[in-house]
Structures are given as C-alpha cells and as structure tokens.
C-alpha positions as CSV (number, residue, x, y, z in Angstrom):
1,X,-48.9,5.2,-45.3
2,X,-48.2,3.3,-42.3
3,X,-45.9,0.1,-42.2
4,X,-44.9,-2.8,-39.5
5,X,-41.5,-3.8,-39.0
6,X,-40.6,-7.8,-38.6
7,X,-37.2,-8.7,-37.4
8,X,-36.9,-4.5,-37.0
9,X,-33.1,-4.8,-35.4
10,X,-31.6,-1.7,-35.4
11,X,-33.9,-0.1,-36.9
12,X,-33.0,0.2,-40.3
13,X,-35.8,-0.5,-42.5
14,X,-37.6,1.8,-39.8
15,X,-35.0,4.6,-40.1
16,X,-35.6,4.5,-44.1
17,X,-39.4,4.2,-44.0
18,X,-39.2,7.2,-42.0
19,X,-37.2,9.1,-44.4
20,X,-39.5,7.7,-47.0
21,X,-42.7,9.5,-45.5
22,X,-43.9,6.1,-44.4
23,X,-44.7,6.0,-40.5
24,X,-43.8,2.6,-38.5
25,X,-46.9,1.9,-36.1
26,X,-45.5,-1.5,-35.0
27,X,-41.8,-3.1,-34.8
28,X,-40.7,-6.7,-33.6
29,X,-37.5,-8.7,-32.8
30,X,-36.8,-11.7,-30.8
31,X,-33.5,-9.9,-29.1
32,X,-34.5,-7.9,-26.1
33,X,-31.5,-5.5,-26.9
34,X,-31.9,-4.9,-30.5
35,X,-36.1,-4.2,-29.4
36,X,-34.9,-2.1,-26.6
37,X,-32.4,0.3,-29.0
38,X,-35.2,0.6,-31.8
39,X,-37.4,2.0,-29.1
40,X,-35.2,4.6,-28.3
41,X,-34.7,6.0,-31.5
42,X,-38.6,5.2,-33.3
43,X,-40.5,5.7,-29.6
44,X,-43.9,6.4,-31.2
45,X,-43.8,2.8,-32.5
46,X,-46.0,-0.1,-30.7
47,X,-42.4,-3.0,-29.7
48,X,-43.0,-6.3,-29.1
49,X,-40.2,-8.7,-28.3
50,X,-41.1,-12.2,-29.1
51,X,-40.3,-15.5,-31.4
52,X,-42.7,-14.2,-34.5
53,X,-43.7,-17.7,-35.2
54,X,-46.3,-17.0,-32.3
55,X,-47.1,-13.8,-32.8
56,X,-51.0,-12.9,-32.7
57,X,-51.5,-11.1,-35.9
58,X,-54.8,-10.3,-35.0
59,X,-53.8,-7.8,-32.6
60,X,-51.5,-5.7,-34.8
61,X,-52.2,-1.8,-35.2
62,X,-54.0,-0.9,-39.2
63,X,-51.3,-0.8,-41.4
64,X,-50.7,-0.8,-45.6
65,X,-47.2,-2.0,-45.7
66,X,-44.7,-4.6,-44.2
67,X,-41.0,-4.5,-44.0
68,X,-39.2,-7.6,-42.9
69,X,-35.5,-8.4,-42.3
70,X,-35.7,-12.1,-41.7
71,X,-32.4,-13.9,-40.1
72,X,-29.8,-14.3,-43.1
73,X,-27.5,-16.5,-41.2
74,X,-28.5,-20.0,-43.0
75,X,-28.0,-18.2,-46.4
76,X,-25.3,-15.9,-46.0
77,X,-22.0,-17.4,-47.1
78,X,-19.7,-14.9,-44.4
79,X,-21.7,-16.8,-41.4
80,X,-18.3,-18.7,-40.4
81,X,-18.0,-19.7,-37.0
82,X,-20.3,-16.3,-35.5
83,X,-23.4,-18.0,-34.3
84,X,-24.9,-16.0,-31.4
85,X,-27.6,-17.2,-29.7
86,X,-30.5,-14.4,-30.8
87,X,-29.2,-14.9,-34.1
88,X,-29.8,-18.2,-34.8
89,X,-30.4,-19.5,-37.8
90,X,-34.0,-20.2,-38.6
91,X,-37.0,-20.2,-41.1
92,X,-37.8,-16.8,-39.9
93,X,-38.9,-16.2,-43.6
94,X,-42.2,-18.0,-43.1
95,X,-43.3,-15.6,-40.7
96,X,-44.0,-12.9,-43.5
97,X,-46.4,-15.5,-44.9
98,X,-48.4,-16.1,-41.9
99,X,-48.5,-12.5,-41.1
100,X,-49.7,-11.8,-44.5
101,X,-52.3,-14.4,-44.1
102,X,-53.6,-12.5,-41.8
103,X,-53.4,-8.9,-42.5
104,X,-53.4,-8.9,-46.4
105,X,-51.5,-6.0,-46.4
106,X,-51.0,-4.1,-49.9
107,X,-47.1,-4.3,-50.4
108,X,-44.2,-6.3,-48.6
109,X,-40.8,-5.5,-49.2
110,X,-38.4,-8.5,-48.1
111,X,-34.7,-7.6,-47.7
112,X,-31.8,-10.1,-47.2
113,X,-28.6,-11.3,-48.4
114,X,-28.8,-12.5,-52.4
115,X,-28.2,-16.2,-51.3
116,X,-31.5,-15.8,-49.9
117,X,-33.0,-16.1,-53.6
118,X,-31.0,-19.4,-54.1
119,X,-32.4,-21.0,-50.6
120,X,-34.1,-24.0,-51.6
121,X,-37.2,-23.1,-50.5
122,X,-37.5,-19.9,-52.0
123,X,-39.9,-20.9,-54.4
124,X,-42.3,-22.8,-52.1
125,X,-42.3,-19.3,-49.8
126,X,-43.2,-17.2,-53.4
127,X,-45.9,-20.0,-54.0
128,X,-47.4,-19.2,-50.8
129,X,-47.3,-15.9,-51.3
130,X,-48.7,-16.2,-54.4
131,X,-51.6,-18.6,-53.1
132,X,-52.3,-15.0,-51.2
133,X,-52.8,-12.9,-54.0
134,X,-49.0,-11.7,-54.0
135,X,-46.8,-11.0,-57.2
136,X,-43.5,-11.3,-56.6
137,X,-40.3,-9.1,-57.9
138,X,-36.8,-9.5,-56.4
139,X,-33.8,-7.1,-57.3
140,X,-30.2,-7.0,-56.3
141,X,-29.1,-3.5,-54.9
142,X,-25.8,-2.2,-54.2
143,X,-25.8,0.2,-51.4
144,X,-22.9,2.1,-52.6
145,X,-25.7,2.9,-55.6
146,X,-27.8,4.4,-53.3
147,X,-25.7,6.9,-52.1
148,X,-24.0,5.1,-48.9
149,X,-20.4,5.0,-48.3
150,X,-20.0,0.8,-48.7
151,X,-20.6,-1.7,-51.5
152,X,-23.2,-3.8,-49.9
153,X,-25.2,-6.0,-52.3
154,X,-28.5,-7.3,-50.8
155,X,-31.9,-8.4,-52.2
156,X,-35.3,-6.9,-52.1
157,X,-38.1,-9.2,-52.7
158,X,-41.5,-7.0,-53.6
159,X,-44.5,-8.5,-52.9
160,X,-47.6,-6.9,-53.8
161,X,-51.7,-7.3,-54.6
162,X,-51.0,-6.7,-58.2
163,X,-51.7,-8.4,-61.0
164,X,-48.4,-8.3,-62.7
165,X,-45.0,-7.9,-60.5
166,X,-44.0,-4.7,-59.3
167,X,-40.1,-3.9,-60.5
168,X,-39.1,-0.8,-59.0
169,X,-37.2,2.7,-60.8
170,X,-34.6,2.7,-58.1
171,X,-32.4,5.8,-59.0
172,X,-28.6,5.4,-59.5
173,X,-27.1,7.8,-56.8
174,X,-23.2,8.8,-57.1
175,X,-20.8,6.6,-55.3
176,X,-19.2,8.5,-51.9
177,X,-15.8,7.8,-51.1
178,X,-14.3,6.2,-47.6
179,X,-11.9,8.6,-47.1
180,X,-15.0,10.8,-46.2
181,X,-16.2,8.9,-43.1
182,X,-13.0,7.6,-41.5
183,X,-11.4,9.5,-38.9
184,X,-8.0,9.1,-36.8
185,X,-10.6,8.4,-33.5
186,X,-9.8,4.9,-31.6
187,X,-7.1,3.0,-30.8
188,X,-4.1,2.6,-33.0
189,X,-1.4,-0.2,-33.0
190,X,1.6,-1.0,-34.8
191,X,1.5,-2.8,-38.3
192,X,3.8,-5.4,-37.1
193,X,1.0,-7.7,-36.3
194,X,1.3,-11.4,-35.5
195,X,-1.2,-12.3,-38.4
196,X,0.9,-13.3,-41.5
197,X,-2.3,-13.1,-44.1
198,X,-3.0,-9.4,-42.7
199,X,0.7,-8.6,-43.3
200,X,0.3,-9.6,-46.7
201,X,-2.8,-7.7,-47.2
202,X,-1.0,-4.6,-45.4
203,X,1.9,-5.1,-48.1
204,X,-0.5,-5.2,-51.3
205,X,-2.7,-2.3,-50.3
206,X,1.0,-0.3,-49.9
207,X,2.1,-1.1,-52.9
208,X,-1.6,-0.3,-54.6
209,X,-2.4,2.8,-52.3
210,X,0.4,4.2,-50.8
211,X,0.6,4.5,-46.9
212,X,-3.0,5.3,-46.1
213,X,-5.7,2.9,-46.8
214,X,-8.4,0.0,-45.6
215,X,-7.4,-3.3,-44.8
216,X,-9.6,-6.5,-44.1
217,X,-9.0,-8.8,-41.4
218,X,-11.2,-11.5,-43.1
219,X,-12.7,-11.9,-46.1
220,X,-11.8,-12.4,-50.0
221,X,-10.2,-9.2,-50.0
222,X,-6.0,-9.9,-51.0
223,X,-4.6,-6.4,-50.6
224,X,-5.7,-2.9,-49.3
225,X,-9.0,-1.2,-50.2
226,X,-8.2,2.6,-51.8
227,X,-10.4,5.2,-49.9
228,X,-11.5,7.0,-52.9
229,X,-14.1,4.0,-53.0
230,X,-16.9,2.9,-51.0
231,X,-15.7,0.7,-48.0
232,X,-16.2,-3.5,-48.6
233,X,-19.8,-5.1,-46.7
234,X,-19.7,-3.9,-43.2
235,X,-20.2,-7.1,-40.9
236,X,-21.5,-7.9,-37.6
237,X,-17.3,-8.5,-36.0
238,X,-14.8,-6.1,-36.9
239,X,-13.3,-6.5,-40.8
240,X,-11.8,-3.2,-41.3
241,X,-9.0,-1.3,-40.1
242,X,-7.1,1.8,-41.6
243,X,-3.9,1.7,-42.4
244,X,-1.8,4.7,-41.8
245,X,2.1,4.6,-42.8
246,X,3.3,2.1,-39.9
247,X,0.2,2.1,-37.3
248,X,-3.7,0.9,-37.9
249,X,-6.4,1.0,-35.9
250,X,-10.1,-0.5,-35.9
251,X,-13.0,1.1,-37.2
252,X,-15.2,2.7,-34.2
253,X,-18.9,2.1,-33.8
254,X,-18.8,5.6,-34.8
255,X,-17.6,5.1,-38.2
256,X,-19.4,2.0,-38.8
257,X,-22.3,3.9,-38.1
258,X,-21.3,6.6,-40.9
259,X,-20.5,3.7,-43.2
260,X,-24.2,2.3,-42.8
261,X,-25.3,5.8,-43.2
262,X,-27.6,6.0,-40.2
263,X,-28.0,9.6,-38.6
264,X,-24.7,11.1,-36.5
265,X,-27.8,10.9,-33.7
266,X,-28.6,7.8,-34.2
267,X,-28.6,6.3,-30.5
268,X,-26.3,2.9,-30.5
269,X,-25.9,0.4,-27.6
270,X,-23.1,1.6,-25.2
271,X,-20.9,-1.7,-26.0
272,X,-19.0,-1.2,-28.8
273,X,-19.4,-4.9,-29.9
274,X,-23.0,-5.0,-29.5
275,X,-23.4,-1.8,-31.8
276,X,-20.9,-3.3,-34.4
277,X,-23.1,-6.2,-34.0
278,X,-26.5,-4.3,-34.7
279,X,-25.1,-2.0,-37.3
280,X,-23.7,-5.2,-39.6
281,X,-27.2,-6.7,-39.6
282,X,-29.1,-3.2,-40.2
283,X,-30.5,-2.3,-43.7
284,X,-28.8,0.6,-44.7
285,X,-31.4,3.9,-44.5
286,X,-31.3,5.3,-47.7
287,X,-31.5,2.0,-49.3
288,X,-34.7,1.6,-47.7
289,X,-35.9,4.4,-48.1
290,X,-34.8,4.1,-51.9
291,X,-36.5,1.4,-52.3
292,X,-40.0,2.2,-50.1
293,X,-39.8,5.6,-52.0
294,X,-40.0,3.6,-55.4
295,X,-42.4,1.0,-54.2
296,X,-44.9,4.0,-53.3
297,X,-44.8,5.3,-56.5
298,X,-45.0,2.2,-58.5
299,X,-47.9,0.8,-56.4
C-alpha cells in the first residue's frame, strides 16, 4: 500500500505508516522547517512545501491511502495565547475534501484533537465526504493505550469507499510508566521558583509522591503527576518538569521525543524549541501505526 501525507509535520503519521508496512510516496506542509525535517528522516518521499488549498492534485504520485493532520489550533481548547505564524489557525480540513475529489483514494484516516468532532462544521465536511462515496467512523484513542509513555486523547476520523463505516479493532496495549523515559540530562534549578501556582503544584505532588515526580507549569493539572503513570499531553511549549527533592529541571527535546515515542534516531531540528514545537504537534508512531495497521485489515 502506498499513502500521502497532508500537513505531514514531523513526520508522525509518516513514521507510523512506515511501521505499519504502508510506504509514504508523497508528504506536504506549509512550514518550510517542519518539510525540511520530514525529508531527512522519510527521504524516499516526493515534499512539497506549499498552502494545500492550491495544491495540483493532479500531479500527485499513485497512491491507495491518505493521512492528514489538519491544523488543530481553532479547535483545540490548550491554544492560549501560542499562535505562530505557520500555525495559524485555518480550515485546513477542507483540503482532504478537495484532494479526495480528485484522487478517490480507498481509505483516509483524519487525526486531530477530539474538539475537532464538535467544530461546527464537522458535519458539512462528513456530508461532503459522503457526497464522494465516503463512510465516515470517528474514534477517540488514548495514546497511553497504545503503548506510548503519555495519555494523549486524539480523534481518528475513518473515511472509506465502503458501504457501511469502517470502525477499527484497535488493540489495548499495556500502559508504560514515566519514570522509564526521564533522565537527570538538562538543566536543573532550585524549587524556590517565583511562580506561586507552580509552588503549589510542587507542594501537592510532594505530599502525593514523595520527592521525585512531574510537575506542570500550565494546564488543569493541581499537584504532581506520579511517574509510575504515563506523562499528561505533551504540548508544543514546555509543560513538564521533574521534580527531584529540592531542584527541577525541564524536559529535553530528548525526552519529549521518548514521550512521543518516535525512534532514539529520529533526526530533530537543532533548536530545542523548534523540536518541542514539532514533537507536540506530531501524531504519536505507534498510534498511527495502530491505527493504519487496523484500517488495513478492516478494509
């Protein structure tokens, strides 16, 4: 099976296709940075870096399958105040549906934050799709249940040319702990930080886990996160630190990498805040894969 990647990022959806037995023949992104890291680590893949709303379908290698990550910014409810410019928010969604115009391709598999399945014009974007010959499936999957080291809750839209939609046997894999990925590489500080709502969160996870644990900078999360879980959503700034009697450092790109469960080789950008960046809008790999490795099967 071969497969195209829209808003390929990272590379993430790529990564797990890969794993998956599924070969990427053509990947695209808007951001010349994110384009220029996926070619280093999927080089036999055909990169374009343009706005997909004016893409030329036409000229797209044969392919079965397509993956798409469109921008989650307008639905996700952590946007905040981090708007960079090559993540803007915009109906990148609708590009899937003139692409599929085009290529009728046999299967789609959409991912994006579960908001994305309350947007109010979710159901005009199935109706299209369905005006194609698409059924339409969407689950919720937590990427902690597939084996990665972070609760991370996303949705999978299926679209496929079947009569009836396609919902996938995703298989339940066991939970991995934090404590396995973090390290005592970076920078450490003191405890005594400035920040009163991160001394109270230091407090609470003491009292709840003793002197070495995760804390989150922003977020929901009140108190400390014990490492004998999965980490909380890794995010596109730095959320996490670990806690460590009285000093606490950062997670590295390093880490954050681990956390996302790409490959140790996994090429990153050389600035750290660009990789956090990249890695915090990825698609975990063996979620994908997961999930391409159930959609082949089902199909």
């Amino acid at each position: 099976m071969r497969a195209i990647d829209l808003f390929s990022g990272l590379g993430g959806f790529s990564e797990g296709a890969r794993l998956a037995g599924v070969r990427v023949v053509w990947a695209a992104n808007h951001w010349a940075s994110a384009v220029d890291t996926h070619r280093l680590n999927h080089s036999a893949a055909e990169h374009v870096c343009q706005d997909l709303h004016q893409a030329d379908w036409t000229a797209l290698p044969a392919h079965e399958i397509g993956l798409a990550s469109p921008s989650c910014q307008g639905h996700s409810r952590a946007r905040g105040t981090d708007k960079p410019r090559h993540d803007s928010a915009r109906s990148t969604a609708w590009a899937v549906v003139s692409c599929a115009e085009v290529c009728r391709q046999k299967a789609w598999v959409i991912e994006n934050v579960p908001e994305f399945l309350a947007w109010p014009l979710f159901p005009a974007w199935c109706a299209a799709m369905n005006a194609l010959g698409y059924a339409i499936a969407a689950q919720i999957v937590d990427a902690a249940d597939c084996g990665v080291p972070q609760n991370r809750r996303r949705a999978f839209v299926v679209a496929t040319r079947t009569q009836s939609p396609l919902w996938l046997d995703i298989p339940r894999r066991a939970h991995v702990a934090a404590a396995t990925i973090v390290t005592d590489a970076g920078a450490w500080s003191t405890t005594a930080t400035k920040c009163e709502n991160t001394r109270a969160r230091i407090k609470n996870g003491r009292d709840a886990h003793g002197s070495r644990f995760l804390v989150a900078y922003y977020g929901n999360e009140k108190g400390g996160r014990s490492l004998a879980r999965p980490i909380g959503t890794i995010t596109t700034k730095d959320r996490y630190a670990l806690v460590d009697g009285d000093r606490m450092k950062m997670l590295t790109a390093d880490e954050c990498r681990a956390f996302m469960a790409f490959r140790a080789d996994y090429i990153l950008p050389a600035s750290s805040t660009l990789a956090k960046h990249m890695l915090g809008n990825a698609v975990c790999p063996p979620v994908a894969r997961d999930v391409i490795a159930a959609l082949l099967a089902a199909l």
